[in-house]
N, C-alpha and C positions, 0 to 999 in steps of 0.2 A: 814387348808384346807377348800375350799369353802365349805359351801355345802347348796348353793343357789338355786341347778338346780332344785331341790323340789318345791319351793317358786316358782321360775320363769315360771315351767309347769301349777302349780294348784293355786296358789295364787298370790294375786298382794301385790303393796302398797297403801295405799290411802294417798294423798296429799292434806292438807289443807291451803288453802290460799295461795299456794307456799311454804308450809313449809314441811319438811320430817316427815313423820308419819309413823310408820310401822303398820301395821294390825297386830292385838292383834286374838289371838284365842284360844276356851277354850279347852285347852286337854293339858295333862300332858307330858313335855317336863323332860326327864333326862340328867347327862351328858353321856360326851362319854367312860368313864370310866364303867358308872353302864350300858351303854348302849353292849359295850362289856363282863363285865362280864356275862351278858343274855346271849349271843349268846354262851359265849366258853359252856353254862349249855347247851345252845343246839344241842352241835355237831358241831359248824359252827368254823371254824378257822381264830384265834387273836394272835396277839402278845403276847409274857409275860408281863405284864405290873400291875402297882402297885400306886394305889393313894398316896399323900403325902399332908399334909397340914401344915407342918413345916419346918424350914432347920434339925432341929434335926430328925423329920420322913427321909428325903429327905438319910441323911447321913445312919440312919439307913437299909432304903431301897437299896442301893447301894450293904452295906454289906452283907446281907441276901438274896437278894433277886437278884441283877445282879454281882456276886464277881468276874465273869472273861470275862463280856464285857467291850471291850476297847470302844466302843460309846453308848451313849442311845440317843433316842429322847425325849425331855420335852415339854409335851405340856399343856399346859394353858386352866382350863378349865370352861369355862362360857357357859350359855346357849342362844348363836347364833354362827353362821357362820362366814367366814372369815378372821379366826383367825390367820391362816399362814399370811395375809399379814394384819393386825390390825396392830394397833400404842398404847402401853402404854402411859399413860398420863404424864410418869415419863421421856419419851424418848425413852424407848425403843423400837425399831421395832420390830413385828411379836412377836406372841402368839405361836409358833410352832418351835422347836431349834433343830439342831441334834448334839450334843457336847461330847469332849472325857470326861471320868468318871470320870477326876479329876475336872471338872471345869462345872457338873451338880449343886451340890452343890449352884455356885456361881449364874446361871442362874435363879435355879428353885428358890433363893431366892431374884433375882431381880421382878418375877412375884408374888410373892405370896402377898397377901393386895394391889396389884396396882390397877390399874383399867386400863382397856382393851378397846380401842376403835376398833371398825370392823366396816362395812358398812351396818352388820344385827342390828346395837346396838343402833344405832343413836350417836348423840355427846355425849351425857350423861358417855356410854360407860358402865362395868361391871365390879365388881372388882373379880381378881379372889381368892378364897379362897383355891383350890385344884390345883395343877399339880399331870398330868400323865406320869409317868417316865414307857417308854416302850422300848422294845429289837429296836433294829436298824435290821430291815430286808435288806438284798439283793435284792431288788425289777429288776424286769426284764422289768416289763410293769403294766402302771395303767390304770385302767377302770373305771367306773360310774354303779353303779346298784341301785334301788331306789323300792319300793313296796308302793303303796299308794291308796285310797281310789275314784273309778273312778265315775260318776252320769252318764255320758253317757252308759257305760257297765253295771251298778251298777252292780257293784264288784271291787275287788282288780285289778290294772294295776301293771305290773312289768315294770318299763323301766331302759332301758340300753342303754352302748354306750360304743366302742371299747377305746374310751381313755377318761382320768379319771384325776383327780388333781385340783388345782388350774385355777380360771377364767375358767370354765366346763361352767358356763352361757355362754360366750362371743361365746365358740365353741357351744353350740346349736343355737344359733341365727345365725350365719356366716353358720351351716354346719347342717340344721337340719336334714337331711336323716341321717348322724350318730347315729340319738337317734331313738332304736327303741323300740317300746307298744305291751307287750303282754298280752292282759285281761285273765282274769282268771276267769272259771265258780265257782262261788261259790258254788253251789252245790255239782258239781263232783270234788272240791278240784284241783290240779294242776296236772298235768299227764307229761310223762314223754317227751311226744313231745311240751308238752310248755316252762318246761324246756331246753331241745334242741334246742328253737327258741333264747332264753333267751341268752345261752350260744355263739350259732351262733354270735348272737347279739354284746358280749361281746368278740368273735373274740380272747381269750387265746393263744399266742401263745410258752407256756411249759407247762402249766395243764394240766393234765389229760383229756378228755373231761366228761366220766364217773364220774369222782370222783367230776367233774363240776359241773354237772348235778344235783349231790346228795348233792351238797352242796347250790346249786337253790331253792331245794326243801325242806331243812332246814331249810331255810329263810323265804321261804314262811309258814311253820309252825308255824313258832314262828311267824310270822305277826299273824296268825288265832290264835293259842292258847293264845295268851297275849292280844290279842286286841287292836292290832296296829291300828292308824291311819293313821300312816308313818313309814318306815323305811328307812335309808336312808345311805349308803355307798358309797365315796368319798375319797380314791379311793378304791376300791376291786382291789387286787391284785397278780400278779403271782410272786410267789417267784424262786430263783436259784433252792432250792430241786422241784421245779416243780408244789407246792402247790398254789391252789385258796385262799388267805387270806384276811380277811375284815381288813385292815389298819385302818378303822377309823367307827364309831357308832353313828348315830344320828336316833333315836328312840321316836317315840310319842303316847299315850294310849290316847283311848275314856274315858273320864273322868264319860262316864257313865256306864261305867264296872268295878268303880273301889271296889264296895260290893264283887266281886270274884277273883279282883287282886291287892289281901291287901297287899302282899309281895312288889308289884311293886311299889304300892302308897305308900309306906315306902319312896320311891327315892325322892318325892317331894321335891325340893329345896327353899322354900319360898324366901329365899334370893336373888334369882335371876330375882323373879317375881317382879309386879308391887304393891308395897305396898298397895293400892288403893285398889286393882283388892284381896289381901290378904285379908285384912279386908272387902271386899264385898261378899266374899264365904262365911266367919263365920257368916254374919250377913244373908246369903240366897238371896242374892239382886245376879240381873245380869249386872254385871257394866264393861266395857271395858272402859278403861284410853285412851284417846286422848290427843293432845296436842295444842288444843283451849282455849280459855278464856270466854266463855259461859258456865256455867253446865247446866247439864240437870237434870230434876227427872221426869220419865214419868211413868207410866202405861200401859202395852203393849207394844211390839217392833217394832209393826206395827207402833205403833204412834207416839216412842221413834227414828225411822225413818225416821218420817214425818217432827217431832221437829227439828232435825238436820239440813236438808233441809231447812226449811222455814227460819233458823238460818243463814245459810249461804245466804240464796236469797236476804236477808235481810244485805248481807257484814260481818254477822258474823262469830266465827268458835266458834263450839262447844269443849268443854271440857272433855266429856264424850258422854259414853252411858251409861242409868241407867233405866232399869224397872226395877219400885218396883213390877213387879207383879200382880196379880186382885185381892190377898186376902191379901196382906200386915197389919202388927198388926200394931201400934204405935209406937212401938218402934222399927220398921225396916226400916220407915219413919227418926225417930232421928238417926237411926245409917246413915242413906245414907245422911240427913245433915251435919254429923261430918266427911263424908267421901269428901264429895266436898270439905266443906271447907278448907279441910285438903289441897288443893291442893292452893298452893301460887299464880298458874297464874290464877286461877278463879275470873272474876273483877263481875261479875252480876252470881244469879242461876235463870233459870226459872222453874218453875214448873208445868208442862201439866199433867192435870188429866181430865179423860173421865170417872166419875161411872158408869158404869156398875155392874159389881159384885163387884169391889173394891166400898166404899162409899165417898162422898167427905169430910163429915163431919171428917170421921178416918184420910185423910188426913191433912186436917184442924188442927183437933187439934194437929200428929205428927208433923206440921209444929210451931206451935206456941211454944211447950214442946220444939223443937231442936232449936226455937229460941234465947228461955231465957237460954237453956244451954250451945250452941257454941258461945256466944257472937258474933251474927253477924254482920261481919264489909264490907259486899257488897250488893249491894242492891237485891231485891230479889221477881220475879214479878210472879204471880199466875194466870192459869187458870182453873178455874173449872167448869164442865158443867157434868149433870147426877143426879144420886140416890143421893139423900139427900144435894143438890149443895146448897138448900138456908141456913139449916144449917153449914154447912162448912163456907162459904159466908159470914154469921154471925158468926160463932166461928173467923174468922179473924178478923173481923171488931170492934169485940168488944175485943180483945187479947189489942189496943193500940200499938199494934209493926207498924212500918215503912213499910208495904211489902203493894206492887203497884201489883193491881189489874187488869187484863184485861178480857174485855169480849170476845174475840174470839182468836184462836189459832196466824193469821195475828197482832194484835194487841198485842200479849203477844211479838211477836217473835221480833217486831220492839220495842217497850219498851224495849226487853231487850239489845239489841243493842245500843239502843239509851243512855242504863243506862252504858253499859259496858264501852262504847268509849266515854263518855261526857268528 
């Protein structure tokens, strides 16, 4: 099931050179399995449903846990969207299955170790390790409900929309008065006539309206008590018994709560994330993976910004973002060397450093130590200006390494272009 209408209200994508790039951001995405189990702890109603990472769990699960449904849904689980209408790489279409229970089995073992392509994934695609084998509801009508993080209200915004499912983007663009916003005071927490708007919204037509209501305001709990950034339901839905059920669970935590939501930070699935982006958290660096052929190593985001920019002004595309931060040690300098070049399409790295409180000298010498250790094999062009710049300057210059010096930011930017694409 899509569940893009998130992305496409509050986030974009950024395109590089004409190339597909998804914007990367830092906050703790789970799947939708751990994503529902949350909800059924808080009251909110889900399918019965049971992870599986093997054919032997798969079979296991059948027995135990659904022994007198004649259909389940299998659904395939990576962390993006789209899934219902993705392409395995193997041939198979669609991440999302509803099949009779003898022939789960056959399905959930065509997806498991594949890799998953969706429109949220890029070509790369994802492979999946887990399906969720879930009851087959009787669905009557699907809706859209979403909780996220607003700047214009600063506070939570609830939006909704009378109908719900697959290509939900296509119908907010074609039909935007369907989708409606209701902010939420943060203070006085959500009341009972916001939920009412909510529900209005959402337009139920066999749910309860009351038990609606209360199940609105579930939701919105568990956004505030866990420290949601997103939540996100696609489709919420009314079932034949009359019930409001969340179908499906896409959920995302402020990574900088996670010292009070250790339970939740357990969920983190590395494997799904960007290798890169992995090893730049343990090393403390703030690095978002792009899909350029320029790296970056800056100091400051403002300036790790700027670099970018004058990369591209210049015809390039960058490869990264990467501040090392103002107070970076040496060795976090060598770890963010071993990270770029980790990256195979990186043909040149440049390096913008401004001292201020960071020095350039520390720079310097980090650069010279991750030289001799990642045997670098792209050229590698250096600007440095600030506290301690003639040092640094001279720790390069007398290291004997290969790496091309620029005096000003315009002049690094064009070097390094000029080294990427010779």
């Amino acid at each position: 099931m899509v569940r893009g209408l998130f992305n496409k209200l509050v986030s974009r994508s950024l395109s590089v050179a004409g190339r597909w790039q998804q914007q990367q951001l830092r906050r703790l995405n789970i799947h939708e399995y751990q994503g529902a189990e949350l909800m059924s702890k808080h009251g909110i109603n889900v399918p019965k449903g049971v992870a599986v990472g093997s054919v032997e769990e798969v079979r296991k699960a059948i027995q135990d846990v659904f022994p007198n449904e004649s259909e389940l849904v299998v659904k395939s689980q990576i962390l993006a969207g789209g899934r219902g209408l993705g392409t395995f790489k193997s041939g198979l279409k669609g991440g999302v299955h509803i099949v009779k229970a003898d022939q789960v089995e056959d399905i959930a073992g065509k997806m498991l170790g594949q890799i998953l392509v969706t429109k949220q994934t890029g070509p790369q695609g994802k492979v999946v390790s887990k399906v969720y084998l879930c009851q087959k509801l009787s669905l009557v009508n699907e809706m859209y409900f979403a909780i996220t993080l607003d700047r214009k209200t600063a506070g939570p915004l609830i939006i909704a929309c009378r109908k719900g499912g697959t290509s939900i983007e296509d119908l907010a663009e074609k039909f935007p008065d369907m989708i409606i916003k209701v902010p939420i005071d943060v203070f006085k927490g959500i009341t009972d006539e916001d939920a009412a708007k909510v529900v209005d919204g959402l337009a139920p037509k066999v749910a309860d309206r009351n038990a609606s209501i209360e199940q609105v305001k579930k939701l919105y709990k568990l956004f505030c008590e866990c420290d949601c950034t997103q939540l996100e339901i696609n489709p919420i839905a009314e079932t034949a018994d009359n019930q409001l059920v969340a179908a499906d669970a896409k959920l995302n935590f402020d990574d900088n709560a996670a010292f009070r939501q250790k339970e939740i930070f357990t969920y983190r699935d590395p494997t799904q994330e960007d290798p890169r982006e992995v090893a730049a958290a343990k090393a403390d660096l703030n690095y978002i993976g792009l899909d350029g052929d320029i790296g970056c190593m800056v100091n400051g985001a403002g300036l790790a910004m700027a670099t970018m920019d004058i990369i591209k002004l210049h015809g390039g595309t960058p490869a990264n973002f990467l501040d090392v931060g103002g107070n970076a040690s040496e060795g976090q300098v060598v770890e963010a060397f071993k990270i770029l070049t980790s990256d195979d399409k990186v043909k040149a790295i440049m390096v913008n450093i401004f001292g201020g409180i960071m020095k350039c000298d520390v720079i310097a010498s980090g650069i010279v130590n991750a030289a001799k250790q990642v045997q670098l094999k792209v050229p590698v062009i250096v600007r440095l200006e600030g506290t301690n710049v003639d040092q640094g300057k001279r720790i390069l210059k007398e290291s004997g390494l290969p790496l091309i010096t620029a005096e000003d930011l315009d002049d690094a930017a064009e070097k390094a272009v000029k080294a990427a694409y010779k």
